[in-house]
C-alpha positions, -999 to +999 in steps of 0.1 A: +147-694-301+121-712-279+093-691-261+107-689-228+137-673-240+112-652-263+095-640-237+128-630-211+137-610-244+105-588-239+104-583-199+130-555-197+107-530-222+076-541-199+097-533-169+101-498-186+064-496-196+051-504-158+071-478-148+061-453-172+030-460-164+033-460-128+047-420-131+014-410-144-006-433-116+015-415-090+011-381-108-026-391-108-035-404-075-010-382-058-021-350-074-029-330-046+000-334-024+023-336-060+014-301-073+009-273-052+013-239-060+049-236-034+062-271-051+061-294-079+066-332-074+077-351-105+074-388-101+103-406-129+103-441-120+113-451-158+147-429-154+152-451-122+148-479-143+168-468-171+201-463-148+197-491-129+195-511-161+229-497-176+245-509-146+230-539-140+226-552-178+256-533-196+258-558-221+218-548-230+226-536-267+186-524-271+188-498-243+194-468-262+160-479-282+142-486-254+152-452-239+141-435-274+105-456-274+100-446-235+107-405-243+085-408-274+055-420-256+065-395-227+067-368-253+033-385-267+015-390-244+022-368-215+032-333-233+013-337-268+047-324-285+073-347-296+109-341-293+118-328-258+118-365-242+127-383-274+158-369-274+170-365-241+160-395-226+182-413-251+210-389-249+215-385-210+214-430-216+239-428-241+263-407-222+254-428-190+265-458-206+298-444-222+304-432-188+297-463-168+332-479-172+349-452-153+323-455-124+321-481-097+290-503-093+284-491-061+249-485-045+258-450-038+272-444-074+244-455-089+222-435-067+240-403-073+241-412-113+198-409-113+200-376-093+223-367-121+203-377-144+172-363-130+189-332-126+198-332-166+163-342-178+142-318-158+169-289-165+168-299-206+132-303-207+130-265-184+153-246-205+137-259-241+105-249-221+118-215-215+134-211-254+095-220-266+078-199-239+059-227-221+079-218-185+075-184-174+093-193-139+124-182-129+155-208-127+156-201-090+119-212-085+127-243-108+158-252-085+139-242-054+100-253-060+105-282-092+140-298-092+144-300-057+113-314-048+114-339-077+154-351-071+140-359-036+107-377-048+131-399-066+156-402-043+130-419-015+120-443-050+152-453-051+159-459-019+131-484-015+133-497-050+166-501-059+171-536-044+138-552-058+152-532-092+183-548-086+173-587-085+146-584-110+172-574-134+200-596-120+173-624-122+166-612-161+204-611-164+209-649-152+180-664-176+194-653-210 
């Protein structure tokens, strides 16, 4: 294996990492108009990235890895407990993937798969929070002031990042 072909073999997990990073520079730099006691704003860039990937690359073997290494250092590095992202990152991948051959590859489909699976990671990681006793909000709030806010955070990222998305992985796609 030559080194360009080395290195194309290492850009999708870097795309993953500069979006995981970039949740916690929007989370950061956004803090005050993010979190507010009537809404909370959760930025999850690497999800977009994640589904876009399973349509774009389906033949990506690694993806279900890559989805396990992101939730880890979510779980480490973000919440200080592993398990919550670890597991359900990987799972709502796997069953995204399995599912993907009875879905079109349609802008709109894929659009309405992250809101799906934004929906499915922030209500896991919100009910285990409510089993261990770390939420003390009600599921209406969650729908009304978390879930909400966050699908449409998301939904405006997609919107303006889904084509870029697109060709850097079509791009990625075509070199290997």
């Amino acid at each position: 294996m030559n080194a360009p072909q080395l290195q194309r073999r290492y850009l999708l997990p870097v795309y993953l990492l500069v979006a995981f990073y970039l949740d916690g520079t929007i989370s950061h730099l956004g803090e005050q108009w993010l979190y507010t006691p009537d809404h909370t704003l959760i930025s999850r860039l690497f999800m977009l990235v994640l589904v876009v990937t399973v349509f774009m690359l389906p033949e990506e073997h690694q993806l279900i890895w890559y989805a396990t290494g992101i939730g880890f250092l979510y779980d480490l590095y973000y919440t200080g407990m592993i398990g919550m992202y670890t597991f359900a990152v990987p799972l709502i991948i796997y069953t995204i993937r399995y599912l993907k051959q009875y879905l079109p590859d349609s802008v709109f489909f894929i659009g309405l798969i992250d809101i799906l699976c934004l929906t499915l990671l922030e209500s896991a990681i919100y009910i285990m929070n409510r089993l261990i006793g770390y939420a003390t909000i009600t599921p209406i709030e969650f729908i009304s002031n978390v879930l909400a806010p966050t699908i449409a955070l998301n939904l405006v990222f997609f919107i303006f990042l889904y084509l870029p998305l697109k060709y850097l992985l079509l791009k990625l796609k075509s070199e290997r």
